[in-house]
N, C-alpha and C positions, 0 to 999 in steps of 0.2 A: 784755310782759305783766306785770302786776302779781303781787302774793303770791297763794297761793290764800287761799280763806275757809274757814274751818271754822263749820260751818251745824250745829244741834242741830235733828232734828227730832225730836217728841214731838206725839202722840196723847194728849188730859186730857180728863176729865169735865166738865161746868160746877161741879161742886165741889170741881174742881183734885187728881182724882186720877190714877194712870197707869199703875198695876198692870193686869194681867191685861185687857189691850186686846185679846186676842183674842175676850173675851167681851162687848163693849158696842163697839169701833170699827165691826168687820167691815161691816156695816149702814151704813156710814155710804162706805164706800167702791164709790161708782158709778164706772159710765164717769168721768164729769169730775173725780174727786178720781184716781180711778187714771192717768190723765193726765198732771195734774198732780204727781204724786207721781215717772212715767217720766222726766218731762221734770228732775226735779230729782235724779233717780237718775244721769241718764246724763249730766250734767253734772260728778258728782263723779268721779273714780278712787279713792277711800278713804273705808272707813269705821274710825272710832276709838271703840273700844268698853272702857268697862270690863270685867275679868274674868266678874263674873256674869253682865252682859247677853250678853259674846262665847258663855259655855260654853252659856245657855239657846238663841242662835240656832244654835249652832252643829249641835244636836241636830233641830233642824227643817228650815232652810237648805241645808243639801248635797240632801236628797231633792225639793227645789223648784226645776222648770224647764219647759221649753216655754215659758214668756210672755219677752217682752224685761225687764222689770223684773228676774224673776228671775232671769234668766240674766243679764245685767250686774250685779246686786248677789254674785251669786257666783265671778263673774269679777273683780272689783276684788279690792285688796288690802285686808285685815284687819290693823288695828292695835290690837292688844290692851294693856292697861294690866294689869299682873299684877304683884305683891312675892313671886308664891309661881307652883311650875310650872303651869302652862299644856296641855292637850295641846292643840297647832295642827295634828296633821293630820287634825282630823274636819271643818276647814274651810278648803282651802287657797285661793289662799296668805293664810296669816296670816303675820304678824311681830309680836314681842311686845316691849314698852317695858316697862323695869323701870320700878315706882313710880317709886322716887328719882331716877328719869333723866327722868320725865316731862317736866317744861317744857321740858328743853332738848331733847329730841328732837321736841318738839313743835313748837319755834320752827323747829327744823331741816328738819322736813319742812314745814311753811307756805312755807320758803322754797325747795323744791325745785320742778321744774317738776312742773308738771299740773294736774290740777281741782280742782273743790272737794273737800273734807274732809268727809264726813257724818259726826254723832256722833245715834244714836238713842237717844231717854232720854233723863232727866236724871238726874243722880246726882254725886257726887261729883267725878268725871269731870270734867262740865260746871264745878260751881262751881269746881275749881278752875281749870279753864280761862279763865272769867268773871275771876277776881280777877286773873289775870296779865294780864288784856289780850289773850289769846289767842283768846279765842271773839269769831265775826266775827256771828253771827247766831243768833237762838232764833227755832224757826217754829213755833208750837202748831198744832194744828189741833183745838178744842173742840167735842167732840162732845154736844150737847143732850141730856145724861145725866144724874143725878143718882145718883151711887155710893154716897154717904152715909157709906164711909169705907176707908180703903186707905194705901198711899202716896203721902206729897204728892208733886206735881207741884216742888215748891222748898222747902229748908230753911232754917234760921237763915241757915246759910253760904252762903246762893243772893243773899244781900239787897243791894241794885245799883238804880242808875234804867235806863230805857232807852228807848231813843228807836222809835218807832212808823215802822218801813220800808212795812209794806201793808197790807193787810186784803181776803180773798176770803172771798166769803159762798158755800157751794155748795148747790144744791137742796136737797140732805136737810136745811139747818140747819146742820151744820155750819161753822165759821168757822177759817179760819186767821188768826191773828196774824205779821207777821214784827217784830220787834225787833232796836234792833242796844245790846247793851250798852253805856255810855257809861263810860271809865274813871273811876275815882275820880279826885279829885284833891289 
């Protein structure tokens, strides 16, 4: 068996923003995207999350269960990226990577055994995971929205080519992108 992948997925506007997707995605998530979304849930054993994004799911997440998604994404383990404490039992099991320890731990768990790597969102996180070579795949999934304004979907530090792995169109409109970063060279 090969390394695992660490896969970004991210929910965007068509005006490429990513905030507060509980208020414009929801709608957009039928039977066939939620599917879709199981099938790449349960393929991973980890998610790696920045601090912010860990401490916001963390408040909603443990009280979410009865479906298989959510019971499998609270079941895997949580890797938190934190420079400052952390509390990890509002969502267990987490384990937490000091910033400055980030790539090497990172490289280190790619090469341990098991599944994919989900990271949700993009942020910081992601690019720098992009610029080392780390990050194996960004899946957008563009919801026919127009936000008008929020946080970007990619920053200065996000800037990279990338090569075009798939494209699925789902009934609502909806479109997923998958991309695989291509390293600088």
């Amino acid at each position: 068996m090969g390394q695992r992948k660490i896969i970004n997925f991210t929910h965007a506007t068509l005006d490429g923003y990513i905030d507060d997707p509980q208020d414009w995605s929801f709608q957009y998530a039928t039977e066939e995207f939620r599917d879709y979304a199981l099938k790449m849930a349960l393929a991973a054993d980890a998610l790696l999350l920045g601090r912010v994004t860990y401490e916001g799911m963390a408040q909603a997440w443990p009280t979410r269960s009865g479906d298989p998604f959510s019971d499998h994404v609270n079941s895997i383990t949580k890797h938190v990226v934190a420079s400052r404490p952390v509390d990890t039992t509002a969502w267990d099991p987490t384990v937490v990577i000091a910033g400055a320890d980030l790539l090497e731990d990172v490289r280190r768990l790619k090469q341990a055994e098991g599944g994919d790597i989900m990271i949700w969102g993009t942020g910081r996180l992601t690019d720098a995971l992009a610029a080392a070579d780390l990050l194996d795949e960004y899946r957008i999934c563009t919801c026919p929205v127009i936000k008008g304004g929020g946080e970007p979907l990619f920053r200065a530090a996000s800037a990279g080519t990338l090569e075009l792995l798939d494209t699925r169109l789902f009934g609502t409109g909806a479109v997923l992108h998958a991309y695989r970063p291509i390293p600088a060279s």
